[in-house]
C-alpha positions as CSV (number, residue, x, y, z in Angstrom):
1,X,73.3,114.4,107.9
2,X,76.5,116.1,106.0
3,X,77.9,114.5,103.3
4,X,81.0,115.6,101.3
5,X,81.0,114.2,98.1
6,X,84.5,114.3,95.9
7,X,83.6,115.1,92.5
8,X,85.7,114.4,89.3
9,X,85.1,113.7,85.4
10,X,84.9,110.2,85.7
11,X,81.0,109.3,85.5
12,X,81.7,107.1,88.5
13,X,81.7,110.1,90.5
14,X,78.4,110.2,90.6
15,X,77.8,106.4,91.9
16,X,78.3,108.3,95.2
17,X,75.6,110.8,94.6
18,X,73.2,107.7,93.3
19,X,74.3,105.6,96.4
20,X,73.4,108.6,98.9
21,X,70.0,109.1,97.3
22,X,69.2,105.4,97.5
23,X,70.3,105.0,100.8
24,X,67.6,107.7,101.7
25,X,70.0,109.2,105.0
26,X,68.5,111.4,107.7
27,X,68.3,114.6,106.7
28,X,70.8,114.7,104.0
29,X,73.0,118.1,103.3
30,X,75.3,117.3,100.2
31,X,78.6,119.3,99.5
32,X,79.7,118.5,96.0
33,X,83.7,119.3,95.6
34,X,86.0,119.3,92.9
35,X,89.6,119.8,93.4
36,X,91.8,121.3,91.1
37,X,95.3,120.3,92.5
38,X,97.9,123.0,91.8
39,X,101.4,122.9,91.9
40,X,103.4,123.2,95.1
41,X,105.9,126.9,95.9
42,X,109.0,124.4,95.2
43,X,107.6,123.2,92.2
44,X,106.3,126.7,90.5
45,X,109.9,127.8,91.4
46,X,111.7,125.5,89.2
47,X,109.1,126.0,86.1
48,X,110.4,127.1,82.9
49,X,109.9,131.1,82.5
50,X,107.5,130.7,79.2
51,X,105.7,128.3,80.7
52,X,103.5,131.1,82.5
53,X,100.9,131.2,79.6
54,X,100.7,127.3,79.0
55,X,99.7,126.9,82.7
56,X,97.3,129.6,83.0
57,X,95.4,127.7,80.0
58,X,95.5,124.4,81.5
59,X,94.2,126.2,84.7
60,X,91.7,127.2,83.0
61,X,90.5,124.3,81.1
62,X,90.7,122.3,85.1
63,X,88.3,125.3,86.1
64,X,86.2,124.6,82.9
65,X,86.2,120.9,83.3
66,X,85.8,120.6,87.1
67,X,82.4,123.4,87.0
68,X,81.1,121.4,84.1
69,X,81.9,118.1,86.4
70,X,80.3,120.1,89.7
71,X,77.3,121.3,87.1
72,X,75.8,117.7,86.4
73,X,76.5,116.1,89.9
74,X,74.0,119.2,90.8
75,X,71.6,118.3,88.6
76,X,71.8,115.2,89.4
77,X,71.2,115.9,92.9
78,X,68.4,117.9,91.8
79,X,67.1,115.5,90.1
80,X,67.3,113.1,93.3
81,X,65.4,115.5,95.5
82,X,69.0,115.8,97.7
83,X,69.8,119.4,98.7
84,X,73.1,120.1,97.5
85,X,75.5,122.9,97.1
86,X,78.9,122.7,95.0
87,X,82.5,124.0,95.9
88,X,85.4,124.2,93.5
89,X,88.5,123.6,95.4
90,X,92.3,124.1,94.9
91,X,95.1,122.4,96.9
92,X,98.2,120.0,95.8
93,X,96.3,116.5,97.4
94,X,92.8,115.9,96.5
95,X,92.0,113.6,99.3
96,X,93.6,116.8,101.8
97,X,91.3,118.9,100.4
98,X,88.2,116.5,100.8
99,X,89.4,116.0,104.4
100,X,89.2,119.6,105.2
101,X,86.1,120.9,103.6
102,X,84.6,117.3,106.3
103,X,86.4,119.0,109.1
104,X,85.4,122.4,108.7
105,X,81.6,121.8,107.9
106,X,81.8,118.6,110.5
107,X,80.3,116.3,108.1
108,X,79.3,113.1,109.2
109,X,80.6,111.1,105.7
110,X,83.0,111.4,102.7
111,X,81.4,109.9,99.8
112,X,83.5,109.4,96.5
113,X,83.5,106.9,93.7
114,X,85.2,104.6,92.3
115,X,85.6,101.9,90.0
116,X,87.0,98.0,90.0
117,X,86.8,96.4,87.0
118,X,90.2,96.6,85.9
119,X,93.6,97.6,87.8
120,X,93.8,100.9,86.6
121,X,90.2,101.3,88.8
122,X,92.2,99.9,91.9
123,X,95.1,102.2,91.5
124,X,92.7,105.2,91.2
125,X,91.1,104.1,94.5
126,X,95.1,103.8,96.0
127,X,95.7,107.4,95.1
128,X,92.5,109.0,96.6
129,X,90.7,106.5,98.3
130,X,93.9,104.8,100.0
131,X,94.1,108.4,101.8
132,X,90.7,108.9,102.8
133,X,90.6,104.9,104.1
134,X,93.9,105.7,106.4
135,X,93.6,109.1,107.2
136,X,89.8,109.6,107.3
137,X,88.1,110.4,110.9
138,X,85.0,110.8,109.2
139,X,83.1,107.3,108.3
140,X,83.4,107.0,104.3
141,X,81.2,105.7,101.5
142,X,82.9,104.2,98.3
143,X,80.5,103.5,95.9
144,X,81.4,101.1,92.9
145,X,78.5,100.4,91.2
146,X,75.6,102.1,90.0
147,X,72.4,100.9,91.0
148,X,69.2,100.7,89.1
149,X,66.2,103.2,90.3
150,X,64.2,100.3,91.1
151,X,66.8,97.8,92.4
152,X,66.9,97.3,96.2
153,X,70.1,98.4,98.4
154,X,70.8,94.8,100.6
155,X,73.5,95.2,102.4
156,X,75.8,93.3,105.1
157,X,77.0,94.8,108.3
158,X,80.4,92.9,109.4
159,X,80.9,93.1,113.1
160,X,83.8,91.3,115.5
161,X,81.6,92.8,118.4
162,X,84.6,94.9,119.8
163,X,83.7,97.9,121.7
164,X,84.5,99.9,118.7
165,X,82.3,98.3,116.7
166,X,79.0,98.5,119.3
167,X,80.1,102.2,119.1
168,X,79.8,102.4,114.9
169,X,76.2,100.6,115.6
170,X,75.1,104.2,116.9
171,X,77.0,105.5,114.1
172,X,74.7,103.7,111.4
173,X,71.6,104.4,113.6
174,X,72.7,108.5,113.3
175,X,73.1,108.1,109.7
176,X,69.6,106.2,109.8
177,X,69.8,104.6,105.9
178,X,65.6,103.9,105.6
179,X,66.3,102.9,101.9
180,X,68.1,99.7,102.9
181,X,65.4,97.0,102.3
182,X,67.5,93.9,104.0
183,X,70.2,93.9,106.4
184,X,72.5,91.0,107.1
185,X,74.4,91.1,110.5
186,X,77.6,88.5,110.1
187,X,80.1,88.1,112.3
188,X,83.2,84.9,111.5
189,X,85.7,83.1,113.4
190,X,88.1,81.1,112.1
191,X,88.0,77.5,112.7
192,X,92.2,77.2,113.2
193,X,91.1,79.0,116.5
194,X,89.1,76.2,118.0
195,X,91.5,73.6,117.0
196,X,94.4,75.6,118.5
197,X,92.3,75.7,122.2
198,X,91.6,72.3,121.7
199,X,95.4,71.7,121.3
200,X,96.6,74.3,123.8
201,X,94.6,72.6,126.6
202,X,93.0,69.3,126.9
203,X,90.5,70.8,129.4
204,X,88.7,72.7,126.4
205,X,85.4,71.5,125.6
206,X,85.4,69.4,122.0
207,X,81.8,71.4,121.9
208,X,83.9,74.8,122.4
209,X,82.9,75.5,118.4
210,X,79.3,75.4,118.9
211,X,79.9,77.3,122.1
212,X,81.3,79.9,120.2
213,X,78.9,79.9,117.8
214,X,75.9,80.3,120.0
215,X,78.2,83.0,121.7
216,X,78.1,84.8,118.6
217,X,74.4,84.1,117.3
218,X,73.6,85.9,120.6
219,X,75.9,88.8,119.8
220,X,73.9,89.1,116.6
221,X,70.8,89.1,118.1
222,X,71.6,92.1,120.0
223,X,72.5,94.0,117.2
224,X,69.7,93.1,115.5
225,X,67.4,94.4,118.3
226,X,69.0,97.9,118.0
227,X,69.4,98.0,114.1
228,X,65.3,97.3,113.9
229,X,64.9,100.9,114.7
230,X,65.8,101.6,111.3
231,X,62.7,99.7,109.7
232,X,64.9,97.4,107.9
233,X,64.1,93.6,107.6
234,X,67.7,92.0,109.6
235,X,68.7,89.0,109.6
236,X,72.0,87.1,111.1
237,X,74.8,85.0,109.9
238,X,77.7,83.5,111.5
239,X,80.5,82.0,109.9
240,X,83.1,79.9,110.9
241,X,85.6,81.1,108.2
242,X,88.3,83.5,107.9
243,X,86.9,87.3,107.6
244,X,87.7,88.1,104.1
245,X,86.2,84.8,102.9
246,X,83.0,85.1,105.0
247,X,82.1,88.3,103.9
248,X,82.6,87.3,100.2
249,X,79.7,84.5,100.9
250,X,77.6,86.6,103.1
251,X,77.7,89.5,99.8
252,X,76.7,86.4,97.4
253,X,74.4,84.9,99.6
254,X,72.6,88.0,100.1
255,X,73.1,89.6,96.9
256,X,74.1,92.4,98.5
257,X,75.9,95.4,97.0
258,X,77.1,97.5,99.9
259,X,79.3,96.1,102.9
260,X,79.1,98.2,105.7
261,X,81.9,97.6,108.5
262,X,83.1,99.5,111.5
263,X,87.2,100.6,111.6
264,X,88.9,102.7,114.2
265,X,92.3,103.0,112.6
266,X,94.1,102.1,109.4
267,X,97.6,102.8,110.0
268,X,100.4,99.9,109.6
269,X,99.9,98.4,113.0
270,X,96.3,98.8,113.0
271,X,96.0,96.8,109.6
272,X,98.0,94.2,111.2
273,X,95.2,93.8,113.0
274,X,91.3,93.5,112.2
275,X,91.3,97.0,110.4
276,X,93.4,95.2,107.9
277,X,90.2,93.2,106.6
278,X,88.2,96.5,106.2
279,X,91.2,98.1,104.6
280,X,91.6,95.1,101.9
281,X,87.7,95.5,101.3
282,X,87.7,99.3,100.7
283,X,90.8,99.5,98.7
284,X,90.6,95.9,96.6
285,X,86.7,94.6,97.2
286,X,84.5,94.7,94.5
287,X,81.6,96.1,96.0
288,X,80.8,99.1,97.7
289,X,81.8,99.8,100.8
290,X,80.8,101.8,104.2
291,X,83.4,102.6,106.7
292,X,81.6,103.4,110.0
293,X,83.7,105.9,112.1
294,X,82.4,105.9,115.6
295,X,81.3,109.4,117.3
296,X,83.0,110.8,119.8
């Protein structure tokens, strides 16, 4: 397994590295990047002519900063028993740059971190993360908070049971996380849905919502069956509650940390659309999430 992991100064960089340790993937090959953004052609032109020697020394100090960044992110990695190798990057978009060294290695997961505790830790995650959430064909790990070495990674797997998202089920099983102790599969529908067949036709069952229900519960089951391969005590929960809500109470009912979740596409009309709950969770959720992207 190939992870490219975006480095920066901010200790919650290295949430990511923690996370992918924890989560004890198959095989794991870490890239550690930094990327020092530079300035565009139109953008050197217009610089004033003495500002030559004033930008080579900030070049300099990024250099400095970002190897002393890349330097304990490899130790730590070290440290974590994950083999790891670190690259210093330079390009005018850090999330580009992340997205390319995936491509050409053909890594099977961007890993970053971030933070959420205040807004400026949601704006950071807009002006990287946002990118890498829209853009990303590669499934992505944000990692928001820093686990203890002894605490257990629970996690909850939300699933609408689209085709896409029996397709990111092989996804997880490829990544095969073995350090996940629990594993909740949960899966909502809102209740406005069976009140609006109930009203659309009288012939509709008044037990339609525990029809439904069952319908699901056996969707979950399945899942369950193929998820077992990973060694990972699973259980199920359906909810009958909007999607954002009912992961909120399947993450508190679980104490779970990560959310893992399965997205094809997050451009405008796909967030219109159910990637616009897994879009909301990665950029605005407060824990950490997985983004599942499945293989081709």
């Amino acid at each position: 397994m190939k992870a490219v992991v975006g480095i920066d100064a901010s200790p919650e960089a290295l949430n990511s590295v923690r996370m992918l340790a924890r989560l004890q993937l198959s095989q794991p090959e870490l890239q550690l990047v930094h990327v020092i953004e530079r300035l565009s052609p139109e953008e050197w032109a217009k610089k004033p002519q003495n500002a030559n020697d004033l930008l080579t020394q900030f070049l300099r100090l990024q250099e400095k900063e970002g190897q002393q960044s890349l330097d304990q992110a490899s130790a730590l990695a070290r440290d974590l028993q994950l083999p790891a190798e670190s690259v210093l990057k330079y390009g005018s978009t850090v999330s580009n740059q992340l997205l390319q060294v995936a491509q050409n290695s053909q890594a099977d997961l961007i890993a970053i971190g971030s933070r959420d505790e205040s807004a400026l830790g949601k704006l950071l995650i807009g002006s990287v993360g946002r990118k890498l959430v829209t853009s990303s064909p590669t499934s992505l790990l944000i990692s928001r908070t820093e686990l203890t070495p002894q605490e257990p990674v629970e996690a909850v797997f939300a699933t609408d049971h689209s085709e896409y998202a029996a397709r990111c089920v092989d996804t997880l099983l490829h990544l095969a996380p073995r350090g996940l102790k629990r594993l909740t599969i949960m899966t909502a529908y809102p209740r406005e849905m069976v009140r609006s067949l109930r009203n659309f036709s009288p012939q509709v069952p008044p037990h339609i919502g525990q029809w439904l229900e069952a319908h699901l519960n056996e969707q979950n089951q399945k899942v369950e069956q193929q998820l077992k391969a990973l060694g990972v005590a699973v259980q199920s929960r359906v909810i009958a509650s909007d999607p954002d809500t009912a992961i909120e109470e399947s993450m508190k009912a679980s104490g779970s940390k990560l959310l893992i979740m399965g997205a094809q596409g997050h451009g405008f009309w796909q967030r219109l659309a159910t990637g616009s709950h897994t879009f909301r969770q990665a950029v605005s959720g407060k824990h950490s999430v997985l983004i599942l992207r499945a293989r081709e």
